[in-house]
Rosetta silent file (secondary structure, phi, psi, omega in degrees, C-alpha in Angstrom):
SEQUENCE: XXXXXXXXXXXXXXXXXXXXXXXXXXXXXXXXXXXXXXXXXXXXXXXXXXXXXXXXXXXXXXXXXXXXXXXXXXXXXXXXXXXXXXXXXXXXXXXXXXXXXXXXXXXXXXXXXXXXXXXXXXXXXXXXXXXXXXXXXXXXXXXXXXXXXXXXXXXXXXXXXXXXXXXXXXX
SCORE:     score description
SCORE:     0.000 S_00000001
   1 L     0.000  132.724  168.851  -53.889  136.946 -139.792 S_00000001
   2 L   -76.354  150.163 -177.249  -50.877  138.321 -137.635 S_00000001
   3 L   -94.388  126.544  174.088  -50.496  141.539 -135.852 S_00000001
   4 L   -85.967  161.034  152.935  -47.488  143.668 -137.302 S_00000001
   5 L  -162.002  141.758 -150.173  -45.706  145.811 -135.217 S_00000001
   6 E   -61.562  129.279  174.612  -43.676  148.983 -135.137 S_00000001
   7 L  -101.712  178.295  148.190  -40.365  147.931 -133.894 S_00000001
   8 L   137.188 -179.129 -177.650  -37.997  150.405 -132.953 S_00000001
   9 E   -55.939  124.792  165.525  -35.436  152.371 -130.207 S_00000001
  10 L   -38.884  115.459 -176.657  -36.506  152.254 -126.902 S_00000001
  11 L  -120.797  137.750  175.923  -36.708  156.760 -126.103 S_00000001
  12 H   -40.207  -12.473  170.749  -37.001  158.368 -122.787 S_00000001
  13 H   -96.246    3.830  116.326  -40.127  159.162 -123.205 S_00000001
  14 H   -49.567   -5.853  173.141  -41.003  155.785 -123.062 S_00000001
  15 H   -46.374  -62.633  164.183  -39.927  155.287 -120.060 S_00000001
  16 H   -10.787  -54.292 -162.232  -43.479  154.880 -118.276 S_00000001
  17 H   -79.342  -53.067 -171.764  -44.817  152.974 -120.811 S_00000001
  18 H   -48.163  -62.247 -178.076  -41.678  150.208 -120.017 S_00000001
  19 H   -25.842  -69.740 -168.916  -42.071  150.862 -116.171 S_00000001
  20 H   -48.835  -40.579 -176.241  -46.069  149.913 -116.120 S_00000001
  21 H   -76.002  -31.773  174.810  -44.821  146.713 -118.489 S_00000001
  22 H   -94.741  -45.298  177.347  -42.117  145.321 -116.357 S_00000001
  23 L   -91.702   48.829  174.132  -43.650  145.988 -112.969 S_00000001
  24 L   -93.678  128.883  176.357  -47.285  145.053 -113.797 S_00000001
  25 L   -13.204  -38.227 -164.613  -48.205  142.010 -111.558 S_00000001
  26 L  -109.519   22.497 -176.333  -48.737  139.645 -114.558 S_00000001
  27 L  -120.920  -86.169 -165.061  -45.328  140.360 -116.116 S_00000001
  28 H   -30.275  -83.961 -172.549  -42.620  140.646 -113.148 S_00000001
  29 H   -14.913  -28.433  174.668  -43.154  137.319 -111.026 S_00000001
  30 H   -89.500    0.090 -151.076  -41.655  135.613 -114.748 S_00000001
  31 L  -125.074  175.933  168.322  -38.729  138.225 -115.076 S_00000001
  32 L  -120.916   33.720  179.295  -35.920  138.609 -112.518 S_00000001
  33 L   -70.937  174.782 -165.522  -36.815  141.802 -111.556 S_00000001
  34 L  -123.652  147.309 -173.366  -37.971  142.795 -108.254 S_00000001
  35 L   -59.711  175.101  148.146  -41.672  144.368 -107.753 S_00000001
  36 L    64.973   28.976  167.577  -42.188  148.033 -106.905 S_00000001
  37 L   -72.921  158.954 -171.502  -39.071  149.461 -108.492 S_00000001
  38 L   -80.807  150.339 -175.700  -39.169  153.106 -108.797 S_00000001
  39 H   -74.957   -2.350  173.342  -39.784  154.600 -112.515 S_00000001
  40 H   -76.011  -30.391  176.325  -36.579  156.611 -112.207 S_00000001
  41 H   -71.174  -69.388  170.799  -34.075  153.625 -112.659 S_00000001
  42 H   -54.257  -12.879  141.315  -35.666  152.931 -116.122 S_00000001
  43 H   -52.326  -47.697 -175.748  -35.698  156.784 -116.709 S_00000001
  44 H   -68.148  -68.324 -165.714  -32.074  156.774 -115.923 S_00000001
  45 H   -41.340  -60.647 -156.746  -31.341  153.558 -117.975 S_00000001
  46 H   -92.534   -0.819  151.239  -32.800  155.270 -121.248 S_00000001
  47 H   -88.242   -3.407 -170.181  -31.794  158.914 -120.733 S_00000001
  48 H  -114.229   -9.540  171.348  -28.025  157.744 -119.857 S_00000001
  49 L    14.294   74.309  177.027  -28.326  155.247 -123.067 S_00000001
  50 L   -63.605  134.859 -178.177  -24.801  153.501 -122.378 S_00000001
  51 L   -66.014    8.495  142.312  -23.298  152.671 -125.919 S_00000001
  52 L  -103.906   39.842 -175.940  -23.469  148.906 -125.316 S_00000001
  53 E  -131.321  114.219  165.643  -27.287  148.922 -124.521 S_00000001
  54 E  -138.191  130.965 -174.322  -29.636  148.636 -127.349 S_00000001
  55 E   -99.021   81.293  177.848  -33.093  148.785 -126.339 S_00000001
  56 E  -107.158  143.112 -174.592  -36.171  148.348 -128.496 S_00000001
  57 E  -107.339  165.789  158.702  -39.688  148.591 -128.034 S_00000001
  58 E  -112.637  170.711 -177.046  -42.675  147.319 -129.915 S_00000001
  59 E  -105.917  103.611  170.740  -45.752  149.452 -130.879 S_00000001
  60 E  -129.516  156.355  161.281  -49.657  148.885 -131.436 S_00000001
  61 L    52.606   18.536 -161.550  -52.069  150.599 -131.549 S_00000001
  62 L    83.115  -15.100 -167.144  -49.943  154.168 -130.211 S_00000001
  63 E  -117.973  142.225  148.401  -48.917  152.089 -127.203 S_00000001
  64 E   -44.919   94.741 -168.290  -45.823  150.218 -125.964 S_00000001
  65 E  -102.213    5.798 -177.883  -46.902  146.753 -125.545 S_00000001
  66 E  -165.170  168.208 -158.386  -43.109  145.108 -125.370 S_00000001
  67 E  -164.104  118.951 -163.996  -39.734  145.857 -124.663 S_00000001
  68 E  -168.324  157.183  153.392  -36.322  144.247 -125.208 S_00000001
  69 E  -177.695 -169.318  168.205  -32.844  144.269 -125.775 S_00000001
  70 E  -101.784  130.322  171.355  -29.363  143.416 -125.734 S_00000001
  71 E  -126.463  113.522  164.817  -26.776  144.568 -123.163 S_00000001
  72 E   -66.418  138.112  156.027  -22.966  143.722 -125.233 S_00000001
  73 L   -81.108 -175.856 -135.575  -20.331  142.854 -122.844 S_00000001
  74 L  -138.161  -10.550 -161.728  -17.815  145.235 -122.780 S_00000001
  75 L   -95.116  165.306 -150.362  -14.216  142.855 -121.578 S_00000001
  76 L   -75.384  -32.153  179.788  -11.866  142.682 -124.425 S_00000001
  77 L   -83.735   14.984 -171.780  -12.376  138.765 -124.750 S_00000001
  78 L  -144.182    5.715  157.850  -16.219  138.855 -124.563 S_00000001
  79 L   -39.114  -38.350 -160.907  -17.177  141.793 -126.930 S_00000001
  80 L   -87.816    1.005 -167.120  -18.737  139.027 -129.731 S_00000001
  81 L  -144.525  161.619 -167.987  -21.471  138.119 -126.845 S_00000001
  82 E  -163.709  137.608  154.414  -24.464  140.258 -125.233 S_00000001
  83 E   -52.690  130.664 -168.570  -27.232  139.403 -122.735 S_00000001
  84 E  -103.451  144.663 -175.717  -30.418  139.191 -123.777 S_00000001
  85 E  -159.719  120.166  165.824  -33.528  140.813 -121.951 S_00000001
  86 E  -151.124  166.982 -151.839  -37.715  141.033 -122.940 S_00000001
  87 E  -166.973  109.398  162.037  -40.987  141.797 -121.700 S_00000001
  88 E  -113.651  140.970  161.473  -44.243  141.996 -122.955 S_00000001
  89 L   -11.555  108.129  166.780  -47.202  143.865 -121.951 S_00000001
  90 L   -48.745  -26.757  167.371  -49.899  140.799 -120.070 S_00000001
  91 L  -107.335   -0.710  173.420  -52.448  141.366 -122.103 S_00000001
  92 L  -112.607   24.982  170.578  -50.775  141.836 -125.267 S_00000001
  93 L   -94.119  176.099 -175.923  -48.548  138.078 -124.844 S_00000001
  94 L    81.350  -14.660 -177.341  -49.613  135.278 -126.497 S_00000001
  95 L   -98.593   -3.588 -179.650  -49.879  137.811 -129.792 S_00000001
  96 L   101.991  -11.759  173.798  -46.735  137.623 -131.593 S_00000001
  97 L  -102.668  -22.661  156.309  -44.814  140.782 -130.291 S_00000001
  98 L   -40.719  -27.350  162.584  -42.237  138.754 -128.356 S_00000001
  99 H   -76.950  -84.210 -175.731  -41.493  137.502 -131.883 S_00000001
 100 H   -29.980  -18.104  155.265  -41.490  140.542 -133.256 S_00000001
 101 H  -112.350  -18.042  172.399  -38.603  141.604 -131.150 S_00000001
 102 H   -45.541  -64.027 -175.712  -36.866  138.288 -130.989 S_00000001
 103 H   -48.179  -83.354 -157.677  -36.717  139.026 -135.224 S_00000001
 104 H   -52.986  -28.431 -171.181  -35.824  142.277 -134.770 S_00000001
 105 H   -70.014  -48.189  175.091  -32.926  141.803 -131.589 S_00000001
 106 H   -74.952  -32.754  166.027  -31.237  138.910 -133.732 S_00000001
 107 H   -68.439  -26.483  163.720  -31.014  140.678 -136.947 S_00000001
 108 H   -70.670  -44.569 -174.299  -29.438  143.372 -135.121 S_00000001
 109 H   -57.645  -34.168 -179.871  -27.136  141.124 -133.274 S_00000001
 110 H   -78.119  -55.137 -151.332  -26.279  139.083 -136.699 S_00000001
 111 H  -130.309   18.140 -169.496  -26.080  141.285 -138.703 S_00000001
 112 H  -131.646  -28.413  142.273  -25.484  144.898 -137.600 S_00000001
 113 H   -55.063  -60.596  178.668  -23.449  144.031 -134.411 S_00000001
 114 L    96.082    2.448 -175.154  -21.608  141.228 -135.128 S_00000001
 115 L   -87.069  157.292 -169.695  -22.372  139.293 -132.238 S_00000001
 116 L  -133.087   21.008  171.095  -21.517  135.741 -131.862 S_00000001
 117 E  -152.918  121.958  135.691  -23.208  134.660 -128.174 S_00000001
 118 E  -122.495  140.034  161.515  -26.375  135.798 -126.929 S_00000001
 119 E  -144.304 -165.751 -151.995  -27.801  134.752 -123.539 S_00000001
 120 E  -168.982  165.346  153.997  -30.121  134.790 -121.405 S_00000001
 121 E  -160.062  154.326 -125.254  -31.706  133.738 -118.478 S_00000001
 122 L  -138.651  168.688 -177.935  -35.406  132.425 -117.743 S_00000001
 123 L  -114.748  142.975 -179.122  -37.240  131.561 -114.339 S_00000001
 124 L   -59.069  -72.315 -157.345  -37.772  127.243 -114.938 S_00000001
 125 L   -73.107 -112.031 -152.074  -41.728  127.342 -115.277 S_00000001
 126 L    26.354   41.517 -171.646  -41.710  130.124 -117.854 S_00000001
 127 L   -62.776  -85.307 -168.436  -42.652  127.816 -120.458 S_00000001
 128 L   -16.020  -64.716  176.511  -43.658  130.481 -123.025 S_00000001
 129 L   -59.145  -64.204  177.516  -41.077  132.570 -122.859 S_00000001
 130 H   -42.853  -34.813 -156.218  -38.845  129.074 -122.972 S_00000001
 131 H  -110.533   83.450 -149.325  -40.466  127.547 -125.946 S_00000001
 132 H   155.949  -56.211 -179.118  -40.287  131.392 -127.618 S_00000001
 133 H   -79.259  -62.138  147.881  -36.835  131.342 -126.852 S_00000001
 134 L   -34.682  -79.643 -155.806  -35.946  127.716 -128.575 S_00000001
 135 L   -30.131  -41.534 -154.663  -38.097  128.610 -131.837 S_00000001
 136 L   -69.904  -20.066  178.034  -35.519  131.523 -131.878 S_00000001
 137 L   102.517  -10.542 -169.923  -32.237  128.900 -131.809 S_00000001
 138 L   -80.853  136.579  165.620  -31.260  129.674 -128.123 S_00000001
 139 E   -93.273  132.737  161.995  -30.343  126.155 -126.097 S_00000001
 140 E   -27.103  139.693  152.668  -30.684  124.892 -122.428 S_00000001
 141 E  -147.683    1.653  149.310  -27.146  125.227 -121.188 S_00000001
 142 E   172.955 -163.692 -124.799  -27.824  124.915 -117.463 S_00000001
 143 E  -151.614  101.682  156.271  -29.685  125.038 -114.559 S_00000001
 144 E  -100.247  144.962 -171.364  -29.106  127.680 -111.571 S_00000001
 145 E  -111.622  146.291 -147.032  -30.962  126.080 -108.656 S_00000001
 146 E    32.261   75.524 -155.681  -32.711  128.567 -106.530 S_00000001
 147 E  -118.049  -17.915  156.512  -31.242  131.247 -107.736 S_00000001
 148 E  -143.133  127.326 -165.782  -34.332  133.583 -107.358 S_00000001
 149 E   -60.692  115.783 -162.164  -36.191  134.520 -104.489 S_00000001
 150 L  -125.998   93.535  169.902  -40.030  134.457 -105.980 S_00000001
 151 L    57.850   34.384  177.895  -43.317  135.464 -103.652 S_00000001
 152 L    63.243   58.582 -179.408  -40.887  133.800 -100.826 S_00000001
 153 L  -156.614  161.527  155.846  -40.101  130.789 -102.120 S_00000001
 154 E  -114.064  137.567  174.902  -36.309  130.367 -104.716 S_00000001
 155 E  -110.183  165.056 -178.671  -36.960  129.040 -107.581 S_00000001
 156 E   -78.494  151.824  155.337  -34.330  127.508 -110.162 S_00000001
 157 E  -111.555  132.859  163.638  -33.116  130.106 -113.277 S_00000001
 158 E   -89.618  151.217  177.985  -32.406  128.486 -116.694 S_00000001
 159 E  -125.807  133.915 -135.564  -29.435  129.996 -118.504 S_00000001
 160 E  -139.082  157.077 -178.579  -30.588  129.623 -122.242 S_00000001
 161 E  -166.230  167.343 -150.550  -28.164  130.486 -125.095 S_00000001
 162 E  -164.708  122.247 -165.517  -27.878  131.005 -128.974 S_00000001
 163 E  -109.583  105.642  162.014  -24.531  130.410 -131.038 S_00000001
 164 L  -115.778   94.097  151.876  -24.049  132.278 -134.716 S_00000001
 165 L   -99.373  147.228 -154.790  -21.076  131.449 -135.570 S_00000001
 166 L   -84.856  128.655  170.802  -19.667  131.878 -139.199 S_00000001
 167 L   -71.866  125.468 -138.501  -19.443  128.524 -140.889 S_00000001
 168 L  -103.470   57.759  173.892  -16.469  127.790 -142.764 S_00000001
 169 L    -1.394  100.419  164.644  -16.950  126.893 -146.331 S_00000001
 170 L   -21.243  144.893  144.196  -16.810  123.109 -147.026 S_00000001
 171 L  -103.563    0.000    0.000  -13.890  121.903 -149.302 S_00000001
């Protein structure tokens, strides 16, 4: 049986809960965030809640155990496309809530949004999160090499991507 879970907007008073999830030791090192950021920049991001940021968390149990969104680009010829960004909890991966915002981030992007590119980008060994992102429709579409400095060493970033574009009715 699968674990549901409470989707919904990311609120400042979540902030904490996101902080503890992106810098906990068994999360960052996969992300391309840098350790030991202070809990005020994600306080700022979700009290200043810029209108091309939508931010959702998931829920169990009372707690935040994941975290995602979409940041739309904002130039007049790249409005249809929006960066993609998620993070689950370390002990709550492997469970089904990375889906569970994947579902929720693309039905907003499809079908509430309007977007017609989303992308992303992945640290190379990240298989989970890669083969999480394929089920989901997004495609390799290249390779930056060493592109992030990791426990002193740069590693390669994949830049991963996911096309809904409206199909055209056969004649």
């Amino acid at each position: 049986m699968s674990q549901s879970y409470l989707i919904r907007s990311a609120e400042p008073s979540d902030a904490a809960a996101i902080h503890r999830i992106k810098t906990s030791p068994g999360v960052y090192p996969d992300t391309l965030q840098q350790p030991y950021q202070p809990l005020s920049i994600t306080e700022k991001q979700l009290n200043e809640r810029p209108a091309n940021i939508h931010h959702l968390v998931a829920c169990a149990e009372d707690e935040v155990v994941g975290a995602a969104g979409l940041i739309v680009n904002e130039g007049m010829r790249v409005r249809h496309s929006a960066d993609l960004f998620l993070v689950v909890r370390d002990d709550w991966q492997g469970k089904g809530v990375g889906g569970a915002l994947m579902r929720a981030l693309l039905d907003l992007a499809d079908n509430w949004l309007g977007l017609i590119r989303i992308e992303l980008k992945v640290v190379h060994d990240n298989a989970r999160a890669i083969a999480l992102y394929e089920k989901f429709g997004f495609e390799y579409e290249g390779r930056m090499r060493q592109e992030q400095l990791r426990a002193g060493k740069l590693e390669d970033v994949l830049v991963m991507g996911r096309l809904n574009w409206p199909r055209r009715a056969e004649s």
